[in-house]
Kinemage of the C-alpha trace (Angstrom):
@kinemage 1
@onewidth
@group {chain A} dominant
@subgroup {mainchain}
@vectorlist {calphas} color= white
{ca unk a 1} P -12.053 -4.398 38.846
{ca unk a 2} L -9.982 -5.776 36.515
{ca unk a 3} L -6.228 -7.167 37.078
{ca unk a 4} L -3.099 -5.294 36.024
{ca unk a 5} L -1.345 -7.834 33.563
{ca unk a 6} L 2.463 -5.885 33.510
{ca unk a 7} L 4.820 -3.235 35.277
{ca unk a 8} L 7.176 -3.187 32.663
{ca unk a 9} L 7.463 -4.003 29.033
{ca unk a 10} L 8.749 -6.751 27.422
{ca unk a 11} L 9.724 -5.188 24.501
{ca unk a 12} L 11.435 -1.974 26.169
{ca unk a 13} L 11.116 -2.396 29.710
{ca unk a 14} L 9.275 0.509 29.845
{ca unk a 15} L 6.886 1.838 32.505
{ca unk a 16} L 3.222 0.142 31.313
{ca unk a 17} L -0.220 2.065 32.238
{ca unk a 18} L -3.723 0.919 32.030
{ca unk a 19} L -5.389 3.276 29.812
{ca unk a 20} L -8.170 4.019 27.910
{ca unk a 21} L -7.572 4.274 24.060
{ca unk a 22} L -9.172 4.298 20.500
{ca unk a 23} L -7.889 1.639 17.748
{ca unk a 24} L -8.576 2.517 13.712
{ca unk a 25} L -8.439 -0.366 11.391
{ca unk a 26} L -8.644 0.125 7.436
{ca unk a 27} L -9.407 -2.641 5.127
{ca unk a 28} L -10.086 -2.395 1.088
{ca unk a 29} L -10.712 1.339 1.684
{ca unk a 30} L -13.369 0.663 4.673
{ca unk a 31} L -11.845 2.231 7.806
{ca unk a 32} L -13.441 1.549 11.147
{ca unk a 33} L -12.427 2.790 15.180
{ca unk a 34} L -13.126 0.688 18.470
{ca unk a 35} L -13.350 3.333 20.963
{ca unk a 36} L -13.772 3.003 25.005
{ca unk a 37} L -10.323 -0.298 24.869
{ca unk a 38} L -9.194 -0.435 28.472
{ca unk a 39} L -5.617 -2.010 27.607
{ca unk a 40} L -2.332 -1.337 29.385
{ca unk a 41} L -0.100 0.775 27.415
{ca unk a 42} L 3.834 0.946 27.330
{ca unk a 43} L 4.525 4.983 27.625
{ca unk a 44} L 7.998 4.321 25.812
{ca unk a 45} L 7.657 2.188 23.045
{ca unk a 46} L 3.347 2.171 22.728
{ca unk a 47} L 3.395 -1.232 22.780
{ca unk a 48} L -0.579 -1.925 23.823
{ca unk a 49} L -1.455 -5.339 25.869
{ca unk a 50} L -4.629 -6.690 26.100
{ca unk a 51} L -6.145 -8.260 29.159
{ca unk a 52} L -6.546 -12.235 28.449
{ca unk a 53} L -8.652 -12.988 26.105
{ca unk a 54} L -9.256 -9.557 24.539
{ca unk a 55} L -7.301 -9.161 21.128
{ca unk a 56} L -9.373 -11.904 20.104
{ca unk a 57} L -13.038 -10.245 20.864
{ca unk a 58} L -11.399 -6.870 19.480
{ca unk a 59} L -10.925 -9.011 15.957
{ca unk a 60} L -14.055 -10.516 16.454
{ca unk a 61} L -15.860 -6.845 16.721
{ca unk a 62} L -13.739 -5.151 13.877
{ca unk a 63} L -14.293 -8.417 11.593
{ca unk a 64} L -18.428 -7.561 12.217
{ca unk a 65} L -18.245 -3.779 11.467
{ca unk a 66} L -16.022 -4.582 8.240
{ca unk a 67} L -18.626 -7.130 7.546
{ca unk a 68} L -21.320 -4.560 8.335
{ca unk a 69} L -19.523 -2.004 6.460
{ca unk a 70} L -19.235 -4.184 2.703
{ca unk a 71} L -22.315 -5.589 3.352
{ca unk a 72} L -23.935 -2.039 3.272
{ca unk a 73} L -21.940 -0.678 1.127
{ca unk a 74} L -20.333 1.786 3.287
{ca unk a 75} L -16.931 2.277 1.248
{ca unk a 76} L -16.638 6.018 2.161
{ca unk a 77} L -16.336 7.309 5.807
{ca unk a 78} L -15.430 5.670 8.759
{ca unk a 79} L -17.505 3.302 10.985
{ca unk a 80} L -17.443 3.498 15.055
{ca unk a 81} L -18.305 1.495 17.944
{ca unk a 82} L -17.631 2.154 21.575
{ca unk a 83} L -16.783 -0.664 24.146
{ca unk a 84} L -18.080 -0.235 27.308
């Protein structure tokens, strides 16, 4: 089970939840979503924090599927992938 990183915000000092969310990224006209996130979310301000460690392998994954996407030539639509 993983480890609750906050109570409260930093930015609002708002109540923070873990939750379950879906992230869209758009770069030169390629747009791609990271679905299945488990992050802890700030239900005032939205503010989203990532356990340690994960903005970095959520960069690393959109970086691939915008890689994947030019590569292809996929400049139309959007491309998915689900953590699990």
């Amino acid at each position: 089970m993983k480890e609750r990183m906050k109570s409260k915000c930093s930015g609002c000092d708002g109540r923070v939840r873990w939750k379950t969310v879906t992230q869209k990224f758009e770069r030169q006209g390629v747009h791609v979503e990271l679905s299945g996130l488990e992050v802890d979310v700030c239900s005032e301000c939205g503010e989203i924090y990532f356990q340690p460690g994960g903005a970095q392998r959520v960069v690393a994954a959109v970086n691939c599927l915008f890689s994947l996407a030019l590569a292809e030539g996929q400049h139309k639509g959007t491309l998915s992938a689900r953590f699990s």
